[in-house]
C-alpha positions in Angstrom: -4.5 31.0 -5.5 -3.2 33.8 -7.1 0.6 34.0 -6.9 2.3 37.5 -7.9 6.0 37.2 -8.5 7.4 40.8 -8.7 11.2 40.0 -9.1 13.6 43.5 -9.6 17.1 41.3 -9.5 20.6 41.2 -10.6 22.9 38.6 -11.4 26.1 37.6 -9.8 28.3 40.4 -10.7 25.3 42.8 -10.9 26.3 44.1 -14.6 22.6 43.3 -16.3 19.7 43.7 -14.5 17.0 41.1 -14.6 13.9 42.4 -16.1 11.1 42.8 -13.6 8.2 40.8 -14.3 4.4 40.3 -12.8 2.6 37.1 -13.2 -0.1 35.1 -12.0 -0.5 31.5 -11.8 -3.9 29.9 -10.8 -3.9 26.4 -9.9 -7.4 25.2 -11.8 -9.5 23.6 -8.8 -13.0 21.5 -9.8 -14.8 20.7 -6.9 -18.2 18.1 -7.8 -21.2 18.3 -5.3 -21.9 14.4 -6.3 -18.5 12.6 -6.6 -15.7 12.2 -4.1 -12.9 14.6 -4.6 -9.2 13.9 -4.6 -6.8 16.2 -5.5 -3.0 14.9 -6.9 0.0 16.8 -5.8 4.1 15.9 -5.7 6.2 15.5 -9.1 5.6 14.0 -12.4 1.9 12.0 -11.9 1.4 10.4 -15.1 -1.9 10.2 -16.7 -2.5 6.1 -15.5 -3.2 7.6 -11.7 -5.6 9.8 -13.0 -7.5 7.3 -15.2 -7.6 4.9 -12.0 -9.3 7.5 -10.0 -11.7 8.4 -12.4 -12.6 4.7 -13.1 -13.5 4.6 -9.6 -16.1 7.4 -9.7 -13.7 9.9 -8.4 -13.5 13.7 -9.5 -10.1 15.1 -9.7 -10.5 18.3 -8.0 -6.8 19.5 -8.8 -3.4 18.5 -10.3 -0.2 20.4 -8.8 2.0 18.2 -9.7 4.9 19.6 -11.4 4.6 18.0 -14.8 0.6 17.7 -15.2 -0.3 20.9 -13.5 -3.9 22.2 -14.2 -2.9 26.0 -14.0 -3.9 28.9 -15.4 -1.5 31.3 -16.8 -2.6 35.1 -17.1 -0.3 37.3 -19.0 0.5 40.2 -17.1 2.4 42.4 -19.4 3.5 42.7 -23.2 6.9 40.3 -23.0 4.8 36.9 -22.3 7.4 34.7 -23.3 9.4 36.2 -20.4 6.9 35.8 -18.1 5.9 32.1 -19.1 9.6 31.1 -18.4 9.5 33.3 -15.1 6.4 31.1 -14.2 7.9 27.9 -14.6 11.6 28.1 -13.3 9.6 29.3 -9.9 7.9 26.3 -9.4 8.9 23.4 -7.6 11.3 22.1 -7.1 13.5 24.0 -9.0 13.4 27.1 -7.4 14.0 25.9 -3.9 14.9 28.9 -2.2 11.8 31.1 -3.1 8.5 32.1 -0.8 6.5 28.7 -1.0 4.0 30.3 1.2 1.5 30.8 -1.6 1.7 27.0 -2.4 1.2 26.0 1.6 -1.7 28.6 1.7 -2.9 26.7 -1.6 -3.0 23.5 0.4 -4.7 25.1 3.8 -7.5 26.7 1.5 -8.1 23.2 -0.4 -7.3 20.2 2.1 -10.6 20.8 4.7 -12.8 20.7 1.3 -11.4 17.4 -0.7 -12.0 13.7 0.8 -8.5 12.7 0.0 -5.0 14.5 -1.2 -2.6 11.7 -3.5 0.8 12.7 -3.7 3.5 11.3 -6.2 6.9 11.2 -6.0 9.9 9.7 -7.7 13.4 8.8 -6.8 15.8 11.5 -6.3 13.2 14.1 -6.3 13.8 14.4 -2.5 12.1 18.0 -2.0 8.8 16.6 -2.2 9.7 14.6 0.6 9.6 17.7 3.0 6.8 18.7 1.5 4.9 15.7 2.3 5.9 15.1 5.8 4.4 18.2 6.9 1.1 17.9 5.0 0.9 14.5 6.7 1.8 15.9 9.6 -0.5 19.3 9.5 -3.3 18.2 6.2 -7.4 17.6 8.2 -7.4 15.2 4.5 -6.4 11.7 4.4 -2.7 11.6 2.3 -2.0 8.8 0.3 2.1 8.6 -0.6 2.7 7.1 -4.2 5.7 6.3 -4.9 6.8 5.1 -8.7 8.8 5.2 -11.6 6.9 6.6 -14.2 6.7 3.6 -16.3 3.9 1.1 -17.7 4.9 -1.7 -15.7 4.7 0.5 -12.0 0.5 0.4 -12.7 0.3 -2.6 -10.8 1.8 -1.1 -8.0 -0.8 2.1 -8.1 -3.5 0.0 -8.8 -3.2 -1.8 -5.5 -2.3 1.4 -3.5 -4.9 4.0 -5.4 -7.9 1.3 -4.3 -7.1 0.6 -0.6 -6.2 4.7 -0.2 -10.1 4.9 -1.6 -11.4 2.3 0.4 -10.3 4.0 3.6 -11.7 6.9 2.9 -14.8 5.6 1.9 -14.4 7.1 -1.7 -14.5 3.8 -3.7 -18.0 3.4 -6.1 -18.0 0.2 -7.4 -21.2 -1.6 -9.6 -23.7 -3.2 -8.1 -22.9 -6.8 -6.5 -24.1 -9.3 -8.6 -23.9 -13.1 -8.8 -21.7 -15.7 -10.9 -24.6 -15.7 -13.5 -24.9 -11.8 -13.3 -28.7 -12.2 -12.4 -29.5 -10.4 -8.2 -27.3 -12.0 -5.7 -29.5 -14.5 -4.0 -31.0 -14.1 -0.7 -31.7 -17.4 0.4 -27.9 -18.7 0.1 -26.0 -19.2 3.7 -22.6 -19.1 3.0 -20.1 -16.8 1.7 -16.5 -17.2 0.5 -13.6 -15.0 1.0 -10.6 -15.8 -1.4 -6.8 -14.2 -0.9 -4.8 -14.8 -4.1 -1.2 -14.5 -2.7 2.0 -14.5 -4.6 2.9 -17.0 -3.4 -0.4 -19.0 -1.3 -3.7 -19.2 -2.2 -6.3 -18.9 1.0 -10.0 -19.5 1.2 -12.7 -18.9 3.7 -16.5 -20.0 4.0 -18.3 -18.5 6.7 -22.1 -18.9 7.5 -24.2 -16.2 8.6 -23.2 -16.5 12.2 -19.8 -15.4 11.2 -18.3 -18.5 12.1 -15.4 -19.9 10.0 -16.7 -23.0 8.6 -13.8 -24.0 6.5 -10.3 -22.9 5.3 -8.3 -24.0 2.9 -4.2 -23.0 2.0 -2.8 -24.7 -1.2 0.5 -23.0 -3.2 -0.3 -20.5 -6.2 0.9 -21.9 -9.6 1.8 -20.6 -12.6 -2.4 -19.3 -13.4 -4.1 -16.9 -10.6 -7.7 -17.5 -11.4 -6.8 -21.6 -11.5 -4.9 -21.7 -8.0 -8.1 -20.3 -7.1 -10.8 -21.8 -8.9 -8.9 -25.2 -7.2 -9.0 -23.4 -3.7 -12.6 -22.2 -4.1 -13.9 -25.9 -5.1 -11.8 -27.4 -2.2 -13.1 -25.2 0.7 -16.4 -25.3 -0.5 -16.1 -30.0 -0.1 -14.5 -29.0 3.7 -17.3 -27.1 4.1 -19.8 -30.0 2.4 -21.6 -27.3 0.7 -22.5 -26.5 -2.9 -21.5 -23.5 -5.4 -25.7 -22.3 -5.1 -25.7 -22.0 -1.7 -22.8 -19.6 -1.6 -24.7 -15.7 -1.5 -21.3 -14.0 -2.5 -17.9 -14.8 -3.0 -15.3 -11.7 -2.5 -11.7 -11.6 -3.7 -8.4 -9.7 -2.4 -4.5 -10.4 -3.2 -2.3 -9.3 -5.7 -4.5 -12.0 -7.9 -8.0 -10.8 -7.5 -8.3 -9.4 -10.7 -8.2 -12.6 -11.9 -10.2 -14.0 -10.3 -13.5 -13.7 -13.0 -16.1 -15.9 -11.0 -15.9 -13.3 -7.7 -18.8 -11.1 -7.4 -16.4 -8.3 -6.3 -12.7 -7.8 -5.4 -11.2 -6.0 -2.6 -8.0 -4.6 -1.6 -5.8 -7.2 0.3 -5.2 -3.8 2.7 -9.0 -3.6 3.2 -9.5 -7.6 4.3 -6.3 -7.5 6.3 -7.8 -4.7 8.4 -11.0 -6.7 8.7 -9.7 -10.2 9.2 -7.3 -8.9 12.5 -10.1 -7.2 13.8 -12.2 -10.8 13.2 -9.2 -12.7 15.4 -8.9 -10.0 17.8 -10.6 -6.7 18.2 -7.5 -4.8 20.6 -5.4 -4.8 17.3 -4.2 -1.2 16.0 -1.6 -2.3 14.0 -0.7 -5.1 11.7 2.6 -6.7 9.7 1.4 -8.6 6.9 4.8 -10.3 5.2 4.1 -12.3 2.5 6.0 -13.8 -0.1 5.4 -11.3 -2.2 5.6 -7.6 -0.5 5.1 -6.7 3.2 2.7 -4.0 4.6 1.7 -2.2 7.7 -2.0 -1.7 8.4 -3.2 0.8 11.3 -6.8 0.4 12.1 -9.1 2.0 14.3 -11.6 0.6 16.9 -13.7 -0.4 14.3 -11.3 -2.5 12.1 -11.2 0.1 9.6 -8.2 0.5 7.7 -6.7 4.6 9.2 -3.1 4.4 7.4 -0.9 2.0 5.6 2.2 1.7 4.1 3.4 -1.0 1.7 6.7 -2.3 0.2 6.3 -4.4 -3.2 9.6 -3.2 -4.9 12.1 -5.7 -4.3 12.4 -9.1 -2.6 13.9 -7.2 0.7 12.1 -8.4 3.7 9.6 -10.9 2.4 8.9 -14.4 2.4 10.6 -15.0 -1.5 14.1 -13.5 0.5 14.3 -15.7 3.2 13.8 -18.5 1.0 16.3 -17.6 -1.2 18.9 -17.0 2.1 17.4 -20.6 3.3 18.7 -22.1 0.2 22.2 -20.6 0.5 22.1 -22.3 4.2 21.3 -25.4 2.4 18.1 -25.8 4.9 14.7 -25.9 4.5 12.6 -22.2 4.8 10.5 -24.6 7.8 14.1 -24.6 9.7 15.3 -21.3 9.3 12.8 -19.5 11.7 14.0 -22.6 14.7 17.7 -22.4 13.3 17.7 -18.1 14.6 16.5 -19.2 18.2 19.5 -21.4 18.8 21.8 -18.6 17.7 25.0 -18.0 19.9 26.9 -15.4 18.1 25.5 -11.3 16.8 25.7 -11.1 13.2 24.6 -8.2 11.3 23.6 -8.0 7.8 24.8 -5.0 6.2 22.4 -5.2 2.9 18.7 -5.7 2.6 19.0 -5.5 -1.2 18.5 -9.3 -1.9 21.2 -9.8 -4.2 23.8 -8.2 -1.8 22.9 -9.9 1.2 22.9 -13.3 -0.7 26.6 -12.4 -1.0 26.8 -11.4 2.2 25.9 -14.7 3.6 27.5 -17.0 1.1 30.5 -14.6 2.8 29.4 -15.4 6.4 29.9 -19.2 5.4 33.0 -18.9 3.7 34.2 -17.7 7.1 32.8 -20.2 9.4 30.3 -18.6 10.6 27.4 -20.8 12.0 23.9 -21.2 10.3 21.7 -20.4 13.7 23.7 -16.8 14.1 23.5 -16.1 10.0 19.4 -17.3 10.3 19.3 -14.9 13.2 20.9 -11.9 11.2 18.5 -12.5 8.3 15.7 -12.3 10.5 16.9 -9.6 12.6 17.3 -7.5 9.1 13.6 -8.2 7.9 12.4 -7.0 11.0 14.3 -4.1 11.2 12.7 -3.5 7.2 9.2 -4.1 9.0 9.7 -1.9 11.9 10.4 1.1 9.1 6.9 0.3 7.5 5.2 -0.1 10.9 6.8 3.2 11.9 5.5 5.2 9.2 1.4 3.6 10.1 2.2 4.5 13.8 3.6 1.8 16.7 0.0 1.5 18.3 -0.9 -1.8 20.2 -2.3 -4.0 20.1 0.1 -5.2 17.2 -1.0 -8.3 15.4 1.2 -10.6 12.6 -0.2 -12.2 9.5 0.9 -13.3 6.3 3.3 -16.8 5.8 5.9 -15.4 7.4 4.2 -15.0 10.8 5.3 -18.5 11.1 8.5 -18.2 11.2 9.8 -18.2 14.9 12.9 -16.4 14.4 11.3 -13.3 12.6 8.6 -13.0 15.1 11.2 -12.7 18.1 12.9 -10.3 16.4 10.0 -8.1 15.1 8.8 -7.7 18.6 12.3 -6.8 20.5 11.7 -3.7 18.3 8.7 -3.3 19.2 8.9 -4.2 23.1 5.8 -5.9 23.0 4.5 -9.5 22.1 2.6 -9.9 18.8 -0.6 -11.8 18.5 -0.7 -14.4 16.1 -3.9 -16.0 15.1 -3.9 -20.0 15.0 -3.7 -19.5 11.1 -2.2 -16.3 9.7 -2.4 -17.2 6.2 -6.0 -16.9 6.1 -7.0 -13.2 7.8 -7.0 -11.7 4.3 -9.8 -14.4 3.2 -11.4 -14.1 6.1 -11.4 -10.3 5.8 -13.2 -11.1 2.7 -15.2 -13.5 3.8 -16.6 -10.8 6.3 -17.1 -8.2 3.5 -18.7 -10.3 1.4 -21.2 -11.0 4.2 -22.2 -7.6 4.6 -23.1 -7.7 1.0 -24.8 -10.3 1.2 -27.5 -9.0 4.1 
């Protein structure tokens, strides 16, 4: 993309005239015949994305973002200084107002030829918003929105977000599967484990070859990851009478996995979501996942392979963590809260999903009076209405399907599907569809 910028202005009372300057600025593309491509777009990407990319066995094919742009500049005439500061004040998004047909003719040249576009933004930086609703509406590449705030601690976030993005595309190169000892995973083993270390619940799975759940276990992650699970992983396997040697492979997924050290591989919870409801029920196109820790919606195709996702892990709002903190205000148990919203009489709104705020809200609501049934049925009403914004940006495609702890909860699930106007499935146990999505990975691995 070569961009010439011929400028013959004046300013606002027309006195001086503004130099006229030529330049050229060329975006530096890198396409590898090998590795998948990605190219990074949107405002101030820091160099962490990149390195998680490329740890992954992906080539970064371009940069455009506004701080870390691979360009090129060619001088054009004598006064380069000139031209330089020309060159940046055009970009975006501080020149808003200029010809950005260049930089959409950049995108339609490179899009058809990467296997995936990751664009950043930050707060505030609201251009790039436009921008990325119409590649998402118009890009033939997959778009994965990243949203951060540039600092050490967001990795976590982009760690989580970066992998599933690659997954779905099929982009992810990981090593070889190997076993606990690190010798070939064994061949004669029957069973395989899928474990989903939750914020708040740890979940395992053993299924045999048949891909028939044998076992299943839920116990509550402590203080230590990798011992909640160690525990689960020893209990499933005595449900399941079974021994650690005759398990082939034993996958891992939640916000945990990574420490998880006796798993032969760990997956994206967005990956063995997608599986696991396409296990329980094959009609599902879209999924709620609430946990206690973030909430996420999952759009899968026919094949229960993850298409789109959206994920909020930011604040408390509309997870399991805020209704038990609004349960404790109510002075009831989080168990009552779901019944408590069907008996409600009386509309109440809550005004704020920030957790903090609406605590105060509803320590308001009591001051007043106001029954516990109709505040429980507000709550609820307002974590739906901050699902139905994640499920909206996936796409509302049925069959819709609920997992995750708070699936259980009577009073969100009513509310969740007057938005939607239809019934949700619900699997007998939705804690465990991330394991079992696990469970069925690592059995591919394992044949």
């Amino acid at each position: 993309w070569s961009e010439g910028c011929e400028a013959s202005e004046r300013n606002a009372d027309e006195a001086v005239a503004v130099p006229q300057v030529n330049c050229t600025l060329q975006p530096q593309t890198h396409f590898s015949p090998t590795m998948p491509n990605v190219g990074i777009a949107g405002a101030r990407a820091n160099a962490e994305i990149k390195r998680i990319l490329e740890s992954h066995g992906v080539n970064i094919a371009f940069d455009i973002t506004c701080t870390n742009a691979s360009r090129r500049f060619v001088p054009q005439k004598a006064d380069t200084l000139a031209q330089y500061a020309h060159d940046v004040l055009t970009q975006l998004p501080c020149a808003r107002m200029r010809d950005i047909s260049p930089r959409k003719a950049f995108f339609d040249h490179v899009l058809p030829q990467v296997d995936g576009l990751v664009y950043h933004t930050v707060q505030f930086c609201d251009m790039y918003s436009y921008e990325y609703s119409d590649l998402k509406r118009t890009s033939p590449a997959p778009i994965l929105a990243l949203e951060t705030d540039c600092t050490a601690q967001s990795r976590g976030q982009m760690l989580t977000r970066l992998e599933a993005f690659l997954e779905s595309i099929g982009a992810s190169q990981k090593e070889h599967l190997t076993s606990q000892k690190g010798s070939p995973m064994s061949k004669t083993a029957t069973f395989v484990v899928g474990l989903d270390s939750g914020s708040t619940s740890t979940n395992a799975v053993v299924m045999n070859e048949a891909r028939e759940i044998v076992a299943s276990v839920v116990i509550k992650t402590g203080a230590k990851a990798g011992a909640s699970a160690e525990r689960a992983y020893r209990e499933v396997l005595e449900r399941a009478g079974i021994t650690p040697d005759q398990v082939a492979c034993t996958i891992a997924t939640g916000y945990g996995r990574v420490s998880i050290p006796f798993a032969d591989e760990n997956v994206t919870e967005i990956s063995c979501h997608g599986r696991g409801a396409h296990y329980f029920n094959p009609a599902v196109r879209t999924i709620l996942d609430i946990g206690g820790q973030d909430s996420k919606a999952i759009h899968v195709n026919a094949a229960g392979e993850v298409t789109d996702f959206a994920m909020n892990d930011k604040c408390a709002a509309g997870t399991g963590r805020f209704l038990e903190m609004i349960a404790r205000s109510l002075e009831i148990s989080l168990d009552e809260l779901g019944p408590a919203a069907l008996e409600s009489k009386k509309h109440l709104e809550i005004a704020s999903m920030c957790s903090v705020f609406a605590e105060s809200e509803v320590i308001s609501l009591i001051a007043n009076n106001e029954e516990k049934p109709d505040i429980a049925a507000g709550v609820c009403r307002a974590v739906a209405g901050k699902a139905y914004s994640l499920m909206r940006r996936v796409g509302l495609e049925g069959a819709y399907m609920m997992t995750g702890g708070v699936a259980q909860n009577p009073g969100v699930v009513r509310a969740v599907e007057e938005l939607i106007g239809e019934k949700l499935f619900i699997c007998e146990d939705p804690e465990i569809v991330g394991a079992t999505g696990a469970a069925l990975l690592a059995l591919e691995k394992s044949e």
